[in-house]
Structure formats: C-alpha cells, structure tokens
C-alpha positions as a Markdown table, in Angstrom:
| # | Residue | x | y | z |
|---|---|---|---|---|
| 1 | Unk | 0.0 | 0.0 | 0.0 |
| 2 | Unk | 2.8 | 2.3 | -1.1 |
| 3 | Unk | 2.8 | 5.9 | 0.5 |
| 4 | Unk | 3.8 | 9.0 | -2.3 |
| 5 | Unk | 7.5 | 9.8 | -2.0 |
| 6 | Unk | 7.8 | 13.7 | -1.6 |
| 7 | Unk | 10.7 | 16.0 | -2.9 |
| 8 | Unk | 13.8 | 15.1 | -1.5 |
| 9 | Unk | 15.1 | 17.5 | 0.9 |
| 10 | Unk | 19.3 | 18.2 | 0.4 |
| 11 | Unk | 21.3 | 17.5 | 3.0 |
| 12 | Unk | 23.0 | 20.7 | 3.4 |
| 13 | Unk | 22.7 | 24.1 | 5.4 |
| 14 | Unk | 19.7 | 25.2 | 3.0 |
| 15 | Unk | 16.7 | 26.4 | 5.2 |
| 16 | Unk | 14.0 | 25.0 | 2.6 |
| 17 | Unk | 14.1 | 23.3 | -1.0 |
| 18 | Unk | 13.1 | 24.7 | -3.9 |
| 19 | Unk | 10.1 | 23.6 | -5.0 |
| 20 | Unk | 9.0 | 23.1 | -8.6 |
| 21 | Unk | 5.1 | 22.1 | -9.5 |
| 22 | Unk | 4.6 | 18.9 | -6.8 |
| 23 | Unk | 0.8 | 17.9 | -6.4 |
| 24 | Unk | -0.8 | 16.5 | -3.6 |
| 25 | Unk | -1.5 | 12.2 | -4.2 |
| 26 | Unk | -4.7 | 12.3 | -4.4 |
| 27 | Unk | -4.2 | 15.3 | -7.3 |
| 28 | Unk | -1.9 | 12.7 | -9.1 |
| 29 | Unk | -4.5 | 9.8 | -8.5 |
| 30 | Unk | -7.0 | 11.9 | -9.9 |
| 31 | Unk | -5.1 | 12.9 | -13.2 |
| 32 | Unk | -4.4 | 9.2 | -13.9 |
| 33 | Unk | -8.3 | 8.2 | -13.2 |
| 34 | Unk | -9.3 | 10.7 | -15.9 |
| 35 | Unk | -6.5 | 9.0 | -18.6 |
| 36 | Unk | -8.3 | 5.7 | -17.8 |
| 37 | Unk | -5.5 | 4.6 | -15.2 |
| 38 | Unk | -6.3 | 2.3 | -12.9 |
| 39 | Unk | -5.9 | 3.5 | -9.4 |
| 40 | Unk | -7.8 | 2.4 | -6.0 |
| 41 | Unk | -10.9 | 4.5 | -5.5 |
| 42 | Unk | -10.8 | 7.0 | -3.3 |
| 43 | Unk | -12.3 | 10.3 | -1.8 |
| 44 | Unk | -11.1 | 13.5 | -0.7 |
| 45 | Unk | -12.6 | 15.5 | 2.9 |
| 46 | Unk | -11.7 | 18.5 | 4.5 |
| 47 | Unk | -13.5 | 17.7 | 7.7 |
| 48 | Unk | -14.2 | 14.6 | 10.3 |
| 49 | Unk | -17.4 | 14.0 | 9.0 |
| 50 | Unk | -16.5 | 13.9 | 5.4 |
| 51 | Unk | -14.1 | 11.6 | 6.1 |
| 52 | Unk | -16.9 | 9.5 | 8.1 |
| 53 | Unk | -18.8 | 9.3 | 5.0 |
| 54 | Unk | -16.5 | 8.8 | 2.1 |
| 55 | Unk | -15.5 | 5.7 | 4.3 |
| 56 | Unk | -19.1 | 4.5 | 4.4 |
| 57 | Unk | -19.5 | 5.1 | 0.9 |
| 58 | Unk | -16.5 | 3.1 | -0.1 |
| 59 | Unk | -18.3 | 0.2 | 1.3 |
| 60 | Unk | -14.6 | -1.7 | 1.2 |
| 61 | Unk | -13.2 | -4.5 | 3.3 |
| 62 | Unk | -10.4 | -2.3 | 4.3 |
| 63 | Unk | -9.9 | 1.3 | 4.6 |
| 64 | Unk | -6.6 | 3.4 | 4.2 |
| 65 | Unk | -7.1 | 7.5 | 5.4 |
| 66 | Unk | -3.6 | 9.2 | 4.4 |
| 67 | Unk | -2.7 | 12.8 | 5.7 |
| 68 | Unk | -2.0 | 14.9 | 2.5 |
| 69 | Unk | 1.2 | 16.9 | 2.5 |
| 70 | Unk | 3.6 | 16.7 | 0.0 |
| 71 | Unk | 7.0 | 15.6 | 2.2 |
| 72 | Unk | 7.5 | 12.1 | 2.6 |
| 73 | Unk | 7.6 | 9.7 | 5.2 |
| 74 | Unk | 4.2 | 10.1 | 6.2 |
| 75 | Unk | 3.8 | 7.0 | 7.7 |
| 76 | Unk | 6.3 | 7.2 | 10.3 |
| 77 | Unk | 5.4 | 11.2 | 10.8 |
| 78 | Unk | 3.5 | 12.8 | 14.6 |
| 79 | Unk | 0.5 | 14.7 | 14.7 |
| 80 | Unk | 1.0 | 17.4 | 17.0 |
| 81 | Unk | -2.2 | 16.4 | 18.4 |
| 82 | Unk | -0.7 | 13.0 | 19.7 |
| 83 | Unk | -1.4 | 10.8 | 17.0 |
| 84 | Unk | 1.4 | 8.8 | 15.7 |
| 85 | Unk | 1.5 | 8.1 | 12.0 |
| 86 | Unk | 0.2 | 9.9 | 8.5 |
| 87 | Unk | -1.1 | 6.9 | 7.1 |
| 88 | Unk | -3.6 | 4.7 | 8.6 |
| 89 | Unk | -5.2 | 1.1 | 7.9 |
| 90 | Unk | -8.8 | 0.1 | 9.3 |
| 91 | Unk | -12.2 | -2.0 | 8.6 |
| 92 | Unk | -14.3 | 0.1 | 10.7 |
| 93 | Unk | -15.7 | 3.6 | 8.8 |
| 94 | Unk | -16.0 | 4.9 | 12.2 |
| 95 | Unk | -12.8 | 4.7 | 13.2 |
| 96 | Unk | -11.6 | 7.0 | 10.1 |
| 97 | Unk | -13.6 | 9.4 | 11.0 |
| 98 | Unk | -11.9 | 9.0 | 14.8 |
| 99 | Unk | -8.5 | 9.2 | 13.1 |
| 100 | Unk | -9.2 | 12.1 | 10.6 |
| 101 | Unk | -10.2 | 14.3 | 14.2 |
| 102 | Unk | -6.6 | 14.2 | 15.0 |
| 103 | Unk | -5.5 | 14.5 | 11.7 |
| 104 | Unk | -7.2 | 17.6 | 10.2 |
| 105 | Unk | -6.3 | 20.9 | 11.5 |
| 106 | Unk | -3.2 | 19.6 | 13.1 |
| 107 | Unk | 0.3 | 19.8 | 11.9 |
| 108 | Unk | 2.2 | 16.6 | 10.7 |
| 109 | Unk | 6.3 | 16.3 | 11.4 |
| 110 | Unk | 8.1 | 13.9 | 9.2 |
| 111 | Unk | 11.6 | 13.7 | 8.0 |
| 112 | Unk | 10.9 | 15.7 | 5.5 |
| 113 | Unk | 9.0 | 18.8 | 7.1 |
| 114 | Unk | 10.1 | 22.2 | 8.7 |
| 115 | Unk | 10.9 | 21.1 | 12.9 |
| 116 | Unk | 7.0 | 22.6 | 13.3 |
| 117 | Unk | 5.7 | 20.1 | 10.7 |
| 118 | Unk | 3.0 | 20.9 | 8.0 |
| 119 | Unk | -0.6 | 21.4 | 8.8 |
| 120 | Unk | -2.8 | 19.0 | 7.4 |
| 121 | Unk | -5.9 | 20.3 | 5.8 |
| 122 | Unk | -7.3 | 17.0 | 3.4 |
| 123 | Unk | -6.8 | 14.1 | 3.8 |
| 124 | Unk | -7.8 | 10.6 | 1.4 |
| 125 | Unk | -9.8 | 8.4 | 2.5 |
| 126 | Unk | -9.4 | 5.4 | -0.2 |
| 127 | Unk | -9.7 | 1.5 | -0.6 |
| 128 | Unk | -7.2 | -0.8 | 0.9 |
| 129 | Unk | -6.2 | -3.4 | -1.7 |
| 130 | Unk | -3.4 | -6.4 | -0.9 |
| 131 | Unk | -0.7 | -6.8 | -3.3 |
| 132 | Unk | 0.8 | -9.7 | -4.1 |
| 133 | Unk | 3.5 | -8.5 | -6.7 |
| 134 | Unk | 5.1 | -5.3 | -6.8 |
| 135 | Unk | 6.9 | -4.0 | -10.2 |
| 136 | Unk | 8.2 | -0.4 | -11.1 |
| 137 | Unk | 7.5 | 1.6 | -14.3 |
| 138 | Unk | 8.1 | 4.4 | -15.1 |
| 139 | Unk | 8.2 | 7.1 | -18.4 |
| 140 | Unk | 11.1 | 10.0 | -18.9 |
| 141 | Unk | 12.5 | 12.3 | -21.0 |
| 142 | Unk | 15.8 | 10.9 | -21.7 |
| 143 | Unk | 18.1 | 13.3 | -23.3 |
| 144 | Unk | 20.4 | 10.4 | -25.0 |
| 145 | Unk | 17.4 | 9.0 | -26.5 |
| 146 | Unk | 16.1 | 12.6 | -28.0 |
| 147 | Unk | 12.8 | 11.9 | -26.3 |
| 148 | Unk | 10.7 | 9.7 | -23.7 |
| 149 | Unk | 11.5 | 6.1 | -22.7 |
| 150 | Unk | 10.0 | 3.7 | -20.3 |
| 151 | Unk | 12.1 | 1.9 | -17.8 |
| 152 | Unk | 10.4 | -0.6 | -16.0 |
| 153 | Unk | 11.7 | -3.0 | -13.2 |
| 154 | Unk | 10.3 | -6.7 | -11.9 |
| 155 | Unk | 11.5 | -5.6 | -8.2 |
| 156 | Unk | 9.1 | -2.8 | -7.6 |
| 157 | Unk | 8.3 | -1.1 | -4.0 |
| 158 | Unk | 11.8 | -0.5 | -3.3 |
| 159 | Unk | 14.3 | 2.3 | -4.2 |
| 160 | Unk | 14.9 | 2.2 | -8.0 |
| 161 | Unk | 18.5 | 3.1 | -8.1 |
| 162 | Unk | 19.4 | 0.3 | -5.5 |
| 163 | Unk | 18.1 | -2.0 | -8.5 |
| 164 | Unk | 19.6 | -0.7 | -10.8 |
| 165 | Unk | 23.2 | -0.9 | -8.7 |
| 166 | Unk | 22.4 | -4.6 | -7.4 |
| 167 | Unk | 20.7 | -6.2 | -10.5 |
| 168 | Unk | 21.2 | -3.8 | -13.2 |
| 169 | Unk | 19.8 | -7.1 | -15.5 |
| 170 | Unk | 16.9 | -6.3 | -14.2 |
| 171 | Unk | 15.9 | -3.1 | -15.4 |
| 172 | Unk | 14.3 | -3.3 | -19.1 |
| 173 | Unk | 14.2 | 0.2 | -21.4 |
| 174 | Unk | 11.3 | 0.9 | -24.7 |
| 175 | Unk | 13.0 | 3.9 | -26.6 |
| 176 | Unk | 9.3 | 5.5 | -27.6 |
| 177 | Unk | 9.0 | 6.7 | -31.1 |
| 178 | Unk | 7.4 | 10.2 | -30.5 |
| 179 | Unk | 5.5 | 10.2 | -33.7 |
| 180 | Unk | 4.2 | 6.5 | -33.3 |
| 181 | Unk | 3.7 | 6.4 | -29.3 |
| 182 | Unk | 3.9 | 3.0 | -27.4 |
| 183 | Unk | 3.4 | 0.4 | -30.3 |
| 184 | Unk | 1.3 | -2.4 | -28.8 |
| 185 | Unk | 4.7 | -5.2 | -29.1 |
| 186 | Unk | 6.4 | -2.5 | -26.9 |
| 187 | Unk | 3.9 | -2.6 | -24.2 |
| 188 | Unk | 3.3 | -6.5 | -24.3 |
| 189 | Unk | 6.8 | -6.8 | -23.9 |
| 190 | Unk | 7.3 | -4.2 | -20.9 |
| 191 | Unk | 4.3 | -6.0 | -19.4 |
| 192 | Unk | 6.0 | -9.8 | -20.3 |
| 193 | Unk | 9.4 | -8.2 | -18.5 |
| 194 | Unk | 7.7 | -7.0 | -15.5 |
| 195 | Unk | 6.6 | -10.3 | -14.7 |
| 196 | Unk | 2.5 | -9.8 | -15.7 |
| 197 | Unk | 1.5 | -13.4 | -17.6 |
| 198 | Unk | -1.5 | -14.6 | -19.1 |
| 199 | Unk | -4.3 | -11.8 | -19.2 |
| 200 | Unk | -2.5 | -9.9 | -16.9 |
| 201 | Unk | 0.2 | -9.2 | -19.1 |
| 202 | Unk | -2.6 | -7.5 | -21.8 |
| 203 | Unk | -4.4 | -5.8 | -18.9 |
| 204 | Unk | -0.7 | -4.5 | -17.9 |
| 205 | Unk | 0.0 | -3.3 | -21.1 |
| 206 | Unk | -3.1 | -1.5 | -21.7 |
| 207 | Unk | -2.2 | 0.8 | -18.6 |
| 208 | Unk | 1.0 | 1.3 | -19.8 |
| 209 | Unk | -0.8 | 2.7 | -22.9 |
| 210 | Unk | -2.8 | 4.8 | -20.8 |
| 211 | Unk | 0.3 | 5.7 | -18.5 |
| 212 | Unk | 1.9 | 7.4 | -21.9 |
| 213 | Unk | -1.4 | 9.2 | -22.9 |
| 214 | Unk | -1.2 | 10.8 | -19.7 |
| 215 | Unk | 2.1 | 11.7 | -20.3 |
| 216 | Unk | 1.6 | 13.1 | -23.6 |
| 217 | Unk | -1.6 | 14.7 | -22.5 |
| 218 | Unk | -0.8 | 16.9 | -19.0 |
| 219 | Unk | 3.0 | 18.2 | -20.8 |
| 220 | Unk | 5.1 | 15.9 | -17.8 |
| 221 | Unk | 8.3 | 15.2 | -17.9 |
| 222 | Unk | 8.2 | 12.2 | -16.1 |
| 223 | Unk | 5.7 | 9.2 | -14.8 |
| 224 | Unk | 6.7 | 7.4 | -12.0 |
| 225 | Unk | 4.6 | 4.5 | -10.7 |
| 226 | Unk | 6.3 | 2.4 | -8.0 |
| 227 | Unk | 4.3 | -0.1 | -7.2 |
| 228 | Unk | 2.7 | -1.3 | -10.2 |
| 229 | Unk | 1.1 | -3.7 | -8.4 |
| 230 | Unk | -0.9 | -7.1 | -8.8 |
| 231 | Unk | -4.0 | -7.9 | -6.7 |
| 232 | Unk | -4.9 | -11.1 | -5.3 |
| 233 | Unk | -8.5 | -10.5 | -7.6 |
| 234 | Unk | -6.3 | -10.3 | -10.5 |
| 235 | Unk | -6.3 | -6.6 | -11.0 |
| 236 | Unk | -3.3 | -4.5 | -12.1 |
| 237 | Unk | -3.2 | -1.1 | -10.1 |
| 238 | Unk | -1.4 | 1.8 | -9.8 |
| 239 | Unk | -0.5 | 2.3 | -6.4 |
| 240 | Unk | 1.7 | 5.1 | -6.3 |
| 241 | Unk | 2.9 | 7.8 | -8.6 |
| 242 | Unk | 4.7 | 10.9 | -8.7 |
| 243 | Unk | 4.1 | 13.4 | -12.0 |
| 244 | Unk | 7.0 | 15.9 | -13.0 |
| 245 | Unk | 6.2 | 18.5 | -15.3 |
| 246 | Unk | 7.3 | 20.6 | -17.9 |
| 247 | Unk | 6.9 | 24.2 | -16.7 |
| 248 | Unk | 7.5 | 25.4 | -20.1 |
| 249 | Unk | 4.2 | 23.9 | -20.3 |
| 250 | Unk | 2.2 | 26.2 | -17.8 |
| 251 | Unk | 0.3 | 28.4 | -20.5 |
| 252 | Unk | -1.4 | 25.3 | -22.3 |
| 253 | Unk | -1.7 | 23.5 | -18.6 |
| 254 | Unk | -3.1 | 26.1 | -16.8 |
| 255 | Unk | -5.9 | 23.5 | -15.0 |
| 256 | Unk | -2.7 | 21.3 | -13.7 |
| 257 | Unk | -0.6 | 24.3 | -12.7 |
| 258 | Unk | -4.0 | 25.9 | -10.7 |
| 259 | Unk | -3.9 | 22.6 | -8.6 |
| 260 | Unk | 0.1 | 23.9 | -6.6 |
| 261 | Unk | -0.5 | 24.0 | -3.5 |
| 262 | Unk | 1.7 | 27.2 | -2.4 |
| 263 | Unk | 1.1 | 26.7 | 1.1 |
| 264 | Unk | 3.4 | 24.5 | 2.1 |
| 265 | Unk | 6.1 | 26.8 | 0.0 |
| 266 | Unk | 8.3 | 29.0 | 1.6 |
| 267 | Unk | 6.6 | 32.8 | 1.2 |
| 268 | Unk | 10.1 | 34.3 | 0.1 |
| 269 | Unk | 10.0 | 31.5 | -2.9 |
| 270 | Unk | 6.5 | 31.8 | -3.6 |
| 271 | Unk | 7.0 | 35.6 | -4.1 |
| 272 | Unk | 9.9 | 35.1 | -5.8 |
| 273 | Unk | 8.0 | 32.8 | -8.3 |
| 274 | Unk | 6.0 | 35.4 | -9.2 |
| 275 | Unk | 8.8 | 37.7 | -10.8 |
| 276 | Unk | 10.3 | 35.0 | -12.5 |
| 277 | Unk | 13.4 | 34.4 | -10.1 |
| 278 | Unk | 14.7 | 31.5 | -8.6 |
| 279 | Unk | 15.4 | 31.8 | -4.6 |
| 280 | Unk | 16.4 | 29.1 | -1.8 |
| 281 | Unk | 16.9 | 30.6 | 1.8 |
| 282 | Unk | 19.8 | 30.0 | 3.3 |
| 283 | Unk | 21.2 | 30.4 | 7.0 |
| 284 | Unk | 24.0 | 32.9 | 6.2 |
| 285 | Unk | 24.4 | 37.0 | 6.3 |
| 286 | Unk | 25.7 | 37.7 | 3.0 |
| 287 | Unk | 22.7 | 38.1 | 0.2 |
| 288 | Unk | 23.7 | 37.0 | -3.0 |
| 289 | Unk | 22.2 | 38.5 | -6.0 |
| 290 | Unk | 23.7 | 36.0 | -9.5 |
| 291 | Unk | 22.5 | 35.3 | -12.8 |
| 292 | Unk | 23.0 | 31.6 | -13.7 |
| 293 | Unk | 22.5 | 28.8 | -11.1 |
| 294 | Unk | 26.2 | 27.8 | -12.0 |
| 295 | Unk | 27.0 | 31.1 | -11.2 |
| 296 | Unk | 25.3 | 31.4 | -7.8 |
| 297 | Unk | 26.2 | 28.3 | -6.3 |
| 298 | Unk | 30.2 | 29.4 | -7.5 |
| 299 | Unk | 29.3 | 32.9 | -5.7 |
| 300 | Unk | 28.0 | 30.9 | -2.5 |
| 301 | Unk | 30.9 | 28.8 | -2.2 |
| 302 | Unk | 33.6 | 32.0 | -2.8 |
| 303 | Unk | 31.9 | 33.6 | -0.3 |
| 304 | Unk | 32.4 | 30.1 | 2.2 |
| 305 | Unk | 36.0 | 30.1 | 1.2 |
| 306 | Unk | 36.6 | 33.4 | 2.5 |
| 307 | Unk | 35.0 | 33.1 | 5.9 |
| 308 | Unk | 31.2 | 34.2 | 5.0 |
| 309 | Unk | 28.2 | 32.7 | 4.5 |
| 310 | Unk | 25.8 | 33.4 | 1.9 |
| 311 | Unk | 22.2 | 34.1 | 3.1 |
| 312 | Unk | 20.2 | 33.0 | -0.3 |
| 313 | Unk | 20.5 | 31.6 | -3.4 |
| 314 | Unk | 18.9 | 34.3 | -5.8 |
| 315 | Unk | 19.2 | 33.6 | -10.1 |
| 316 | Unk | 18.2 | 36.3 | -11.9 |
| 317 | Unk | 17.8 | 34.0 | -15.2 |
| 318 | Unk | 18.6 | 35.4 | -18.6 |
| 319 | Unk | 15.4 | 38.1 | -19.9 |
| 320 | Unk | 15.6 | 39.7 | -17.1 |
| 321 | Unk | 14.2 | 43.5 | -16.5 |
| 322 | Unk | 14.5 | 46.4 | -14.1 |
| 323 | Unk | 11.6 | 45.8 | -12.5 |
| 324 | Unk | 12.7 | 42.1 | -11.2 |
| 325 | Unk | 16.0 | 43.3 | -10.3 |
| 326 | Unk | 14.4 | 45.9 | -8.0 |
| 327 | Unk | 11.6 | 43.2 | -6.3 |
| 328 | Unk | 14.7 | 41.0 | -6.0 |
| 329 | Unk | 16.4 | 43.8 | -3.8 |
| 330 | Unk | 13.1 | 43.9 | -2.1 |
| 331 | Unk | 13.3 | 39.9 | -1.1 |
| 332 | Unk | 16.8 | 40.3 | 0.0 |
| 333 | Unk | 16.3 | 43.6 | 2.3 |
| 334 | Unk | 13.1 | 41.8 | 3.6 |
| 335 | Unk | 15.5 | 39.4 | 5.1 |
| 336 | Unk | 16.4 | 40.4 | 8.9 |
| 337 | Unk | 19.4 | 38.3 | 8.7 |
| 338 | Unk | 21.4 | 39.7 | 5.4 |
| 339 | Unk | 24.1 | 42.0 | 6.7 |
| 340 | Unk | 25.6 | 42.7 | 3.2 |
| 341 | Unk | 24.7 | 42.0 | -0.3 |
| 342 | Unk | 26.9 | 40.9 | -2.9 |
| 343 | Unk | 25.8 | 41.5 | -6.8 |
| 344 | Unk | 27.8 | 39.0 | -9.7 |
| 345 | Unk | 26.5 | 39.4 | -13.1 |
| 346 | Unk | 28.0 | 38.0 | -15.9 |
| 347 | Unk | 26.0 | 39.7 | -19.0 |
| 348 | Unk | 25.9 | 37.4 | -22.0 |
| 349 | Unk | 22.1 | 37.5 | -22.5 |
| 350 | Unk | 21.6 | 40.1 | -19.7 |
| 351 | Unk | 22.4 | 43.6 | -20.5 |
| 352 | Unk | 24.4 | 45.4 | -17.2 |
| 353 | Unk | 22.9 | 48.5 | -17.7 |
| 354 | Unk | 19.8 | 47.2 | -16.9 |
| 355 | Unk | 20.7 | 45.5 | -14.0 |
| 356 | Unk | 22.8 | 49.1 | -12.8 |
| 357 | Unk | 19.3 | 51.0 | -13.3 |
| 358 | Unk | 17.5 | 48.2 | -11.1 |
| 359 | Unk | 20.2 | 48.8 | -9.1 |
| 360 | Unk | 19.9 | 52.4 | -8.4 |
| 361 | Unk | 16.5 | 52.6 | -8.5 |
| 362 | Unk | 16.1 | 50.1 | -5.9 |
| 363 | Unk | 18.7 | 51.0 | -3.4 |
| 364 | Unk | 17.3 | 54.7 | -3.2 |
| 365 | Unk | 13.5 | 53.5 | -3.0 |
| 366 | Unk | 14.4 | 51.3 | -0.5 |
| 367 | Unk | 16.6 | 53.4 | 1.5 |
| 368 | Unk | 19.4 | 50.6 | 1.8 |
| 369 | Unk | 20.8 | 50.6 | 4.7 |
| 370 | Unk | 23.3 | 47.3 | 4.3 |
| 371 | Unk | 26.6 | 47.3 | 2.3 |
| 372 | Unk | 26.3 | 46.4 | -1.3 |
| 373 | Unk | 29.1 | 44.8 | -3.4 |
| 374 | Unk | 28.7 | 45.0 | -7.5 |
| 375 | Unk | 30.9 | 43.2 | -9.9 |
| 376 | Unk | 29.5 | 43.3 | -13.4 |
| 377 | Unk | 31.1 | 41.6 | -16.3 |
| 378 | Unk | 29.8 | 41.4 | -19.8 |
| 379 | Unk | 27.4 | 43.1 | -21.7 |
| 380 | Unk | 27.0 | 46.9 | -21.9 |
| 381 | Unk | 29.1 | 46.8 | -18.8 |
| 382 | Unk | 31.1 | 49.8 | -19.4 |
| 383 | Unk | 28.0 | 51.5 | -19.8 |
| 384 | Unk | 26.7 | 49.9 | -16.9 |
| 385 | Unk | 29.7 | 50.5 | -14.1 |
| 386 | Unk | 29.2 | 54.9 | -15.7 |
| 387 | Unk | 25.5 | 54.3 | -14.4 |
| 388 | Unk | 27.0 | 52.8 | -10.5 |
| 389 | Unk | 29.5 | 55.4 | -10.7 |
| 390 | Unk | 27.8 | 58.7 | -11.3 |
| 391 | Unk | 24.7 | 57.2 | -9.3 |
| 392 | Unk | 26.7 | 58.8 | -6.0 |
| 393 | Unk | 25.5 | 55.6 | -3.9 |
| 394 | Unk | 27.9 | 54.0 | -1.6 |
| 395 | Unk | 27.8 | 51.1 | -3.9 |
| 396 | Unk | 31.5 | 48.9 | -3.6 |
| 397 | Unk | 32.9 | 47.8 | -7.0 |
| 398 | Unk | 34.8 | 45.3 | -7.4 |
| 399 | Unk | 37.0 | 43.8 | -10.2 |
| 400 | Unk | 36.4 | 39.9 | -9.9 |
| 401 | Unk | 34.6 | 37.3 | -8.3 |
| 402 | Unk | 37.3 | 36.7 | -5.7 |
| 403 | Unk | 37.5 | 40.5 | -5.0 |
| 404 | Unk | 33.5 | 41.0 | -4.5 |
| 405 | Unk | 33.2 | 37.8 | -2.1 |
| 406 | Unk | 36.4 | 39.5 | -0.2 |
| 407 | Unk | 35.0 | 43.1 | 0.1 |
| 408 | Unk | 31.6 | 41.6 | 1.1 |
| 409 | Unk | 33.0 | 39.4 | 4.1 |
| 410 | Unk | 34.7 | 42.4 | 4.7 |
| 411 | Unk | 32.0 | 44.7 | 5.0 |
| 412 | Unk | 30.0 | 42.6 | 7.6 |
| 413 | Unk | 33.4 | 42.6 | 9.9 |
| 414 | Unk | 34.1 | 46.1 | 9.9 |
C-alpha cells in the first residue's frame, strides 16, 4: 500500500528546497483516473465528517485514510495532536472518521518537514487493496534518447537506483517513437518483462498505454509508478505515482498548474515565483544577487571560502528586467538576517545597464541601509559600471569574483 515519496530534501545548510510544481497524491490519483489509469478508489474530505462518509461510501473490506502533505515519510510522521502516524489502515468507517479528528487541523512532522511540521488540511480516504506483486515503471524524458522512454523493473516497491546498482539485469528500457507512441509489441513486452503473464500481461499493457497518454496529455516530464502492483483479484493497479512537469508547459496547462499547493512553499520562494526568479533561503548573512544557477552556487561557495556565509540563493535567469532586479532587492532587504549584499552578473544574455538601473533605482526607493558589493562583467558593462559610478550611492565595485566575495566578508566585519 505504497505511501507518495515527496521532494527530497538536500542535506546541506539550505533552510527550505526549492520547490518546482509537486501535487498533492490524491491530485496525481485523480489525473491518472481521468487518462483511464487504474488507481484504487478513493475520496477526498476537509473535515471529520466527510471523512466519516467517504469511508461509508467506499463500502470496502479495508480502509486506508492518508494525511496529505507533500513531504514524505508520512507514515512514520507525529500529529501534534498526539497521534502517531500519516497513514492509517482500518475495517471500521468509524474509526476514520476518529482518526481524521486528530488529523485535520493539526500539523504533521516527518523527515521531511520544517521542525514545526505541515498542517494538514485534506486528507484521502481510499480503498485498501493487498498486493501480491510489486513491479516499477516508469516514463522520462531521456536526453540520449532525444525523447521519452520507459524503464520498467520486476523488483518494484523499493528504491529504483538500489536496482539498478544490485541487479542492473533487471531493469528493461522501450525507446518511444514520438511520432508512433507505445506500439502495442512495446507494451506487451514491458508487461512480459515486468513479470505480468496470461491476461495480466494484456491488462498491464493497456495501462502502460494509458500511462503514456497521460504523459503526452498533462506536458510531464516524467511518470513514476512504484508499485505497479498485482492484486490477489487479478487486478493491475497503480499504487503510487509521482508526476513531473514541464513548466515550459504552464500556458497550455493552466488546469494542472492551478492545482500547486503554495502553502506548504516557503513565502520568500512563492514571491519570488511570481517575478520569475529562482530563490532558496539560506542560513548565512551575505545576500547574494547572481545570474546563472552555476554562477550562484560558485558565488556561494567563494563567499564560504573566504569566511562568509551566503544568506540566499537568488538567479536572476537570462530576460531579465529592471523591474525584477528591483523586487529581488526587495526579497533580500526583507531578510532580517542579510548584513551585506553581494551582486555577480556575468552579461551574455543580460544587459548590465539594466541591471545598474535596477540597481539604483532600488537602493534609493528602499533606503538601503546594508553594504552592497557590484561586480559586473559582460554586456554593456562599461555602460553599466558609468551608471554605478555617477549614481553617487555608496555602492563597492569590485573587479572579480574573488574581490567582490572579499570586500563583502569584509564589509560585515568592519
């Protein structure tokens, strides 16, 4: 009865992960009912009482009520309300809605979750089914391949890449044709590999038809579906599954994108979001302010190797405008902890004089009161360093990468 893995959290001194599109399990289950795939039946309630009934209108032998959150480890979280596990099993209706009291309303801690936890506010209330194999399969955007491929695995219900490292002979790879789709020989044989025999194997490679029209159909990047699982009743279900997506996508999958839960988000990133950059807290005193990801983390770990600590990760991204640069000062200013702020632009698609006039404009709107560090390299930067200059701000240039992350540690010690 496998539990949704969440995002995996880096083991680092990051404050929160970023988080890209993640949906809620019951949000995947539903996407995969409505592209025909198999999954265990299952309602959704906000309160006690809806949980009550969607039990009683199950009318199943067995009951499983899962907290929805999107970190993992669920079943091994505490309720700050006492109770001890996310994910529970029982045959009596009344007993979920029992269960969902201390549920709802309070705030789940798992391995994954800020030390507070994460309120729960739904949870799924769905039909317990027994397995009696477990297979994995799953379909990805492989960039060796120029396009999607499944990968599928016998030894489901575990950690793929342990598989793969013990038994790599058992992991079995389609290439899909993009402009034929999964040709019905492909799909028998995925099904025959996973283990499926008889009528099973047709009934497993009919969802792995589905599983690929879903792909195609909500823009994802990947489909992951561990277990793929065999009933004792001779059913072939889709226990779990986790959906990537494209967010290239968003304008043409604006009904997916609405379902992002943003609560569970960190309100700096959220914010962040909406301007197009790309910010992770972190628990230093030194903002940085980069273009590039590869950039930032170099800036981050310059700033390490010279006795600071960078407070954020903050990419700007190529198109960038005045108007982000100045609501990116405003995210960095807005954090108590940031001492100094350190700007590294390297201009290839950005133009520096742009990011000077953000630059300006935002430290005099926002009265900045911190130190600010500026190395600019590229692009219109002569043009852009005349801006800094003649600005009359007590804005510190500096030459190179090595020099900013210097004067910037430097700054905070005088």
């Amino acid at each position: 009865r496998g539990e949704r893995r969440g995002a995996r959290r880096r083991e680092c001194t990051w404050l929160s992960p970023r988080r890209w599109l993640n949906l809620q399990e019951y949000q995947s289950k539903k996407l995969m009912q409505e592209s025909g795939v198999a999954v265990q039946r299952f309602y959704v309630a906000d309160t006690a009482s809806e949980a009550l009934e969607a039990a009683k209108r199950l009318n199943a032998k067995e009951i499983v009520l899962k907290a929805q959150i999107l970190a993992g480890g669920r079943g091994k979280g505490v309720f700050d309300s006492g109770l001890k596990g996310g994910v529970h099993l029982t045959k009596d209706p009344a007993v979920v809605g029992e269960l969902a009291n201390k549920m709802l309303g309070f705030n789940l801690t798992t391995k994954q979750t800020p030390k507070e936890g994460v309120k729960v506010k739904t949870v799924m209330v769905a039909e317990a089914l027994d397995i009696t194999r477990e297979t994995y399969f799953a379909i990805l955007m492989d960039r060796s391949c120029n396009g999607p491929v499944m990968v599928g695995s016998p030894q489901g219900g575990m950690d793929i890449e342990e598989v793969a490292a013990s038994s790599p002979e058992l992991i079995f790879k389609e290439v899909i044709d993009i402009f034929e789709g999964v040709r019905d020989d492909q799909a028998l044989r995925m099904a025959a590999n996973l283990g499926f025999n008889g009528p099973l194997q047709r009934q497993a490679a009919d969802q792995i038809k589905r599983l690929y029209d879903l792909f195609l159909k909500v823009d994802a990047t990947q489909v992951e579906v561990n277990p793929l699982g065999e009933t004792p009743e001779g059913q072939v279900v889709c226990f779990d599954a986790k959906i990537n997506f494209d967010d290239n996508a968003e304008f043409r999958q604006k009904a997916v994108f609405a379902m992002d839960d943003m609560t569970e988000s960190d309100p700096t990133e959220t914010e962040a979001a909406k301007w197009d950059l790309k910010y992770i807290g972190l628990d230093g005193n030194i903002a940085c302010f980069v273009n590039g990801a590869g950039l930032a983390m170099a800036t981050c770990d310059i700033i390490d190797l010279h006795g600071g600590k960078p407070a954020n990760f903050l990419d700007l991204g190529g198109g960038v405008k005045e108007r982000q640069v100045y609501e990116a000062f405003k995210l960095l200013t807005a954090d108590p902890k940031v001492e100094a702020i350190l700007v590294n632009i390297f201009g290839g698609i950005v133009n520096c004089a742009i990011i000077a006039n953000g630059i300006t404009k935002a430290c005099r709107e926002l009265e900045l009161k911190v130190p600010l560090v500026v190395r600019l390299e590229g692009t219109n930067v002569h043009e852009a360093k005349r801006i800094l200059t003649e600005s009359g701000l007590p804005i510190t240039a500096a030459e190179n990468l090595d020099d900013a992350a210097k004067k910037a540690v430097a700054a905070i010690k005088k």
